[in-house]
C-alpha positions as CSV (number, residue, x, y, z in Angstrom):
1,X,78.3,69.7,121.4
2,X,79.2,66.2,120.7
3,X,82.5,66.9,119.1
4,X,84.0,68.1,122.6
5,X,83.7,64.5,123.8
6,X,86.1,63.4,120.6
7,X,89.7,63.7,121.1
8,X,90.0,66.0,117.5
9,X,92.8,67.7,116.0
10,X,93.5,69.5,113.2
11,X,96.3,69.9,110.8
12,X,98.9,72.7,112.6
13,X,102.0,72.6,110.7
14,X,105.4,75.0,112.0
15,X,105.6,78.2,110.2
16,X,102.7,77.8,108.2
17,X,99.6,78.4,111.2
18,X,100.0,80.2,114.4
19,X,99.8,78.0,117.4
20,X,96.8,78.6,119.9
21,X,97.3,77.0,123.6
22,X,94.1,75.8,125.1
23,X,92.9,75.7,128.3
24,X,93.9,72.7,130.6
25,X,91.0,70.0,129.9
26,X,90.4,71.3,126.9
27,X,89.8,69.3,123.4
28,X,92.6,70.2,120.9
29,X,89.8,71.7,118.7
30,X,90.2,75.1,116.9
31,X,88.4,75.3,113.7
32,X,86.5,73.7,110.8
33,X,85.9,73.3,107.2
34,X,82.5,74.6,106.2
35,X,80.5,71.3,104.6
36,X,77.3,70.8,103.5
37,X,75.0,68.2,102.1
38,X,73.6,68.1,99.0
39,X,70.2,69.2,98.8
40,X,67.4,66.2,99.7
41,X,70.0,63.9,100.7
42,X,69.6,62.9,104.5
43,X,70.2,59.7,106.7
44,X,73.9,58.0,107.1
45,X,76.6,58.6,104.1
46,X,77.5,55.2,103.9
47,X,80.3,53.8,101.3
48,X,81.1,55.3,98.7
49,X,80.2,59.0,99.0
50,X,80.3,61.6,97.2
51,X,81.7,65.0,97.4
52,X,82.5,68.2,95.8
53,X,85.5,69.4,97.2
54,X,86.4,73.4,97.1
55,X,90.0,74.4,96.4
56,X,92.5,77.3,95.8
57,X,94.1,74.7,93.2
58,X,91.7,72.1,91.4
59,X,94.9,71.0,89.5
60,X,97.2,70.5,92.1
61,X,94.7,68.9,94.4
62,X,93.2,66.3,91.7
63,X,97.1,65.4,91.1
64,X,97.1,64.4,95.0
65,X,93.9,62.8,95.0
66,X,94.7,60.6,92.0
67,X,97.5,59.1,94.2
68,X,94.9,57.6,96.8
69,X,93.3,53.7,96.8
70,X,89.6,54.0,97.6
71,X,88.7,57.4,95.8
72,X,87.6,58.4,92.3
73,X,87.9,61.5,90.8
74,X,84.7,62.4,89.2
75,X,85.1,65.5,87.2
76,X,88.0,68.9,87.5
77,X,86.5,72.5,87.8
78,X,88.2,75.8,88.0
79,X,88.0,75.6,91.8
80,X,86.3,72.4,92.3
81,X,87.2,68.3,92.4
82,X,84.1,65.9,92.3
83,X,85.0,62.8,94.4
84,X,83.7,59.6,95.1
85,X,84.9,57.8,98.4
86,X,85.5,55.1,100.5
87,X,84.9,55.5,104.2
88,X,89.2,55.1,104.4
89,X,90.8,55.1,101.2
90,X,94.8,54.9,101.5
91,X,97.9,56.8,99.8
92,X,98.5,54.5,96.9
93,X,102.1,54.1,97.6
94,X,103.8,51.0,98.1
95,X,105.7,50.1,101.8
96,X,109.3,50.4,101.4
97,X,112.1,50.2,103.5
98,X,112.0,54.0,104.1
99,X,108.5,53.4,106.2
100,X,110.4,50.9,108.8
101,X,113.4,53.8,109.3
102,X,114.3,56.2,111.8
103,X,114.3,59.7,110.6
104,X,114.7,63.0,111.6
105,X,110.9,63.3,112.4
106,X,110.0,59.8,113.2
107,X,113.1,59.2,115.3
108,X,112.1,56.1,117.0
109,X,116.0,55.7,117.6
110,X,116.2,58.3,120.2
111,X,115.6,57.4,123.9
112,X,112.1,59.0,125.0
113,X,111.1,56.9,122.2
114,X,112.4,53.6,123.1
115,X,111.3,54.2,126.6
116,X,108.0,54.3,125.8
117,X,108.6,51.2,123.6
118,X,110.0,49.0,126.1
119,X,106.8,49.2,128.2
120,X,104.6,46.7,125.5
121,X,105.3,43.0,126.3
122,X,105.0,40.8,123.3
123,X,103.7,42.0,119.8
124,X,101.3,44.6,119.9
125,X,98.5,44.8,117.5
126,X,97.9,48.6,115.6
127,X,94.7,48.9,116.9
128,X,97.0,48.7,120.7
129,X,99.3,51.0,119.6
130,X,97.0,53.3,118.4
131,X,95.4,53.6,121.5
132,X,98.3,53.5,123.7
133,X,99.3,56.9,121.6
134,X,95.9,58.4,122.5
135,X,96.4,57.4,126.1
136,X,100.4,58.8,126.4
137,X,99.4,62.0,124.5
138,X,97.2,63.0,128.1
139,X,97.5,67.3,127.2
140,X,95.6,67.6,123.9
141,X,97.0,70.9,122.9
142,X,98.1,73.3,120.2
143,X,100.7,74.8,122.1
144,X,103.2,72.4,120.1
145,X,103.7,72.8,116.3
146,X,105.5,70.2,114.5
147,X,107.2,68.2,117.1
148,X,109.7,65.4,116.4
149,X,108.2,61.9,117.5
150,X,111.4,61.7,120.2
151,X,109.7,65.4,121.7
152,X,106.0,64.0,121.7
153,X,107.5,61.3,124.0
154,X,108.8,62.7,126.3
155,X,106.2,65.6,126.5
156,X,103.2,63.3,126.3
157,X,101.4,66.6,124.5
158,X,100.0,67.9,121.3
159,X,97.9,67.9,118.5
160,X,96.8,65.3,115.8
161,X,100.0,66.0,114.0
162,X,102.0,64.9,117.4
163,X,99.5,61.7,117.7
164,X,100.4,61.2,114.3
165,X,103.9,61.2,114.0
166,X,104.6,59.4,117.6
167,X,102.2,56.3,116.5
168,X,104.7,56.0,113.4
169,X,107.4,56.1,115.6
170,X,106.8,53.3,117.8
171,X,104.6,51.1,114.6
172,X,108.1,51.5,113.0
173,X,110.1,50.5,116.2
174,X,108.0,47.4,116.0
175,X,109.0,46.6,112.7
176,X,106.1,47.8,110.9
177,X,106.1,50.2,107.9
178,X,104.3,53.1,109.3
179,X,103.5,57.1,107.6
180,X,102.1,59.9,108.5
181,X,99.1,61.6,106.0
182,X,97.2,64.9,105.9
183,X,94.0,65.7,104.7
184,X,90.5,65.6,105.8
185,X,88.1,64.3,108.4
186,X,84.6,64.2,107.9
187,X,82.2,63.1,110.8
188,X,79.3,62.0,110.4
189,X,76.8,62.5,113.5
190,X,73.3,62.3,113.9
191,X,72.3,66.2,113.8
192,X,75.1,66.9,111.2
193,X,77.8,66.7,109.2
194,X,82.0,68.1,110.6
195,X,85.0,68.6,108.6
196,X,88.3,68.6,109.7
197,X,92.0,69.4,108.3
198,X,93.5,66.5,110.0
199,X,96.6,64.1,110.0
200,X,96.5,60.5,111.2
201,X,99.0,57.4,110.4
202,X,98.6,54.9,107.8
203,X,100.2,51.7,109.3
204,X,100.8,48.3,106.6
205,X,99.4,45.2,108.2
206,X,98.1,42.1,107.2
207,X,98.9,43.0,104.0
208,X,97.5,46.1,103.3
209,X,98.1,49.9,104.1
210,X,95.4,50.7,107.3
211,X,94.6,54.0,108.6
212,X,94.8,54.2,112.4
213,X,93.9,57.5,114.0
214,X,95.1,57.9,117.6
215,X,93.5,61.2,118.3
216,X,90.1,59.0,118.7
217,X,90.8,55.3,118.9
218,X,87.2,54.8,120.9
219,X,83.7,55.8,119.1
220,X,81.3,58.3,120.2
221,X,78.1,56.3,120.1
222,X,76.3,59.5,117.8
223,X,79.1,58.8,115.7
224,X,77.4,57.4,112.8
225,X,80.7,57.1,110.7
226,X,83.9,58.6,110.2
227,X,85.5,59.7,106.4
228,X,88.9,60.5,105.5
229,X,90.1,62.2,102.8
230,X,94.0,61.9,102.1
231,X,95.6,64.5,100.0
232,X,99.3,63.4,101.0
233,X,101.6,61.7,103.5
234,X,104.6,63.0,104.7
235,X,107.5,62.1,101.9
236,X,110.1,64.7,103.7
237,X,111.1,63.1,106.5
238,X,114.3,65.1,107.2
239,X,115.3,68.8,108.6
240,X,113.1,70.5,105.4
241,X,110.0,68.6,106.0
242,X,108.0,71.7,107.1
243,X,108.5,72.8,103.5
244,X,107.6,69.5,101.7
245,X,104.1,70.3,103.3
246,X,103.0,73.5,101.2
247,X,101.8,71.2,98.4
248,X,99.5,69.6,100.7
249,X,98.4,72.4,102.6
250,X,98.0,74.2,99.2
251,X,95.1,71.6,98.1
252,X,93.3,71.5,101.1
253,X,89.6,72.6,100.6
254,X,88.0,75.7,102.1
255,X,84.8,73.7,101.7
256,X,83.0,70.5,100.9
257,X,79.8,70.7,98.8
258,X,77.1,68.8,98.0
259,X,77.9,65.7,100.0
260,X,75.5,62.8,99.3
261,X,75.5,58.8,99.4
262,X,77.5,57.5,96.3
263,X,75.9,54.7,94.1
């Protein structure tokens, strides 16, 4: 299958989801969220699409998804949001100092950190230090739960959470406001349609928030497109940040309906 070939990973938060170790070699790729087209529609998604997202929580999970640039809520169910998306819509929030900080989780401060930080010569670009994250995380595993950015360095393993939270890291060390966000990840291939629960970095440059995701910097050429879906970034940043995650976590779908080109 062509997801192997994708270095995937899917949201694994401490406490909350048993880790699974995988085999040396192997993708960091566990499980999925069930998604389907709607009926008749067929060819590439494009921008803007639409989607029927299934939930534990339609309240809770609108109230997330009305915080994000780039996506519409269409109508509320009992179980159900109606969306309609942009290929990369971003957390609406503003970049404040709190995004350039060290914290407990994206301690760029520590040493393993600025190590890794003293290797770039000049001013890298996001797009660089995306891939350099992709490139230092060499084991893509879910042996690790919720590391610190400080442990991802110096381990050079994990999942997307650990790519996540280490690109913050060193975007932040570089004087860039940087954050981590969960949600979704929808692929797009040629014989089908994949959904992800996924986390990824939203990094502000050239004036705007930009999602950079360093578990797959390259693209698969049967990639026809990939789709995000935020539902939240991480606004705990200290010791009870595993906690601050449950809201998120809580609106992430169990499936995504009737997916179709938007007009």
């Amino acid at each position: 299958m062509k997801l192997v070939r994708l270095s995937l990973a899917l949201l694994w938060v401490a406490g909350l989801l048993p880790a699974v170790a995988l085999a040396d070699g192997d993708t960091p790729f566990l499980s999925t969220i069930a998604i389907e087209r709607m009926p008749g529609s067929t060819g590439s998604l494009g921008s803007p699409t639409l989607s029927t997202l299934h939930v534990n929580d339609a309240g809770r999970a609108a109230a997330l998804l009305g915080q994000i640039d780039g996506l519409e809520i269409l109508t509320v169910g009992n179980e159900t949001v109606r969306i309609r998306s942009t290929a990369r819509p971003t957390y609406r929030r503003t970049a404040s100092d709190v995004d350039r900080q060290s914290s407990w989780v994206i301690d760029f401060d520590e040493e393993s950190v600025r190590a890794i930080v003293n290797e770039f010569s000049g001013s890298p670009t996001p797009a660089q230090l995306e891939r350099f994250v992709f490139d230092h995380i060499a084991n893509k595993t879910y042996s690790r739960s919720f590391d610190l950015a400080s442990r991802v360095a110096a381990t050079g393993e994990g999942d997307c959470t650990e790519h996540a939270v280490l690109l913050a890291a060193i975007a932040r060390a570089q004087g860039l406001a940087a954050r981590v966000v969960f949600g979704v990840l929808v692929l797009d291939f040629d014989d089908g349609l994949f959904a992800f629960g996924h986390a990824w970095t939203e990094i502000f440059d050239d004036g705007a928030w930009q999602i950079r995701d360093a578990t797959m910097p390259g693209e698969d050429p049967s990639l026809r497109e990939s789709r995000y879906i935020p539902l939240g970034s991480l606004t705990d940043e200290g010791p009870s940040y595993v906690l601050a995650l449950v809201e998120t976590l809580a609106a992430m779908p169990v499936r995504i309906s009737d997916v179709a080109a938007g007009d």
